[in-house]
C-alpha positions in Angstrom: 0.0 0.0 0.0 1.4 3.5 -0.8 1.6 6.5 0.9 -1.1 8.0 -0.1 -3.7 4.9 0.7 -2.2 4.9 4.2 -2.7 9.0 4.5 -6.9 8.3 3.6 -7.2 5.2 6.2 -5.4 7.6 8.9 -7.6 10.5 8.1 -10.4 7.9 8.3 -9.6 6.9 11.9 -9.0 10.6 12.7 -13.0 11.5 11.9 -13.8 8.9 13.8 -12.2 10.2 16.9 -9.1 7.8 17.6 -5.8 8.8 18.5 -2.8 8.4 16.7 -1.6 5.5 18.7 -4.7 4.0 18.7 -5.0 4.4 14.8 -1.1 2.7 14.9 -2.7 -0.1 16.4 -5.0 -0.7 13.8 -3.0 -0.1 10.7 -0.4 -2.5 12.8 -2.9 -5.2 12.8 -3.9 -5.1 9.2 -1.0 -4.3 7.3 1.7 -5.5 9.7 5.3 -4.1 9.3 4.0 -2.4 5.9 1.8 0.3 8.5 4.1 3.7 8.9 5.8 4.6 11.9 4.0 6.7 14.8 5.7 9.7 14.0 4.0 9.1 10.8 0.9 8.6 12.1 1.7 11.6 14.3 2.6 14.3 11.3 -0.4 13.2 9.1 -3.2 13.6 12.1 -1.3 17.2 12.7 -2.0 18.6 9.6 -6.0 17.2 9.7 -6.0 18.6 13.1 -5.0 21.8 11.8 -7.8 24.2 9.5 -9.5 23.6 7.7 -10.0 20.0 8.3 -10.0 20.1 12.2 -13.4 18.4 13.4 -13.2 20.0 17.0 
């Protein structure tokens, strides 16, 4: 899976309210050692978080 696939099944998990570690989890479970790091995780849920795609 690319970059990009990864960046919409993050964003995904963001909307639905789980943390970045908790969205590491997931991707960890599915896609094994192919999942990005944390601090991946990490940088992509910083820039939804910022506007205009924040949901708080």
């Amino acid at each position: 899976m690319d970059e990009k696939e990864f960046r919409v099944l993050i964003k995904h998990y963001f909307m639905k309210g789980k943390t970045p570690q908790e969205t590491k989890e997931k991707l960890v479970k599915h896609y094994g050692d192919s999942a990005p790091s944390i601090r991946t995780v990490y940088k992509v849920v910083s820039k939804f978080s910022e506007w205009p795609y924040g949901h708080k």
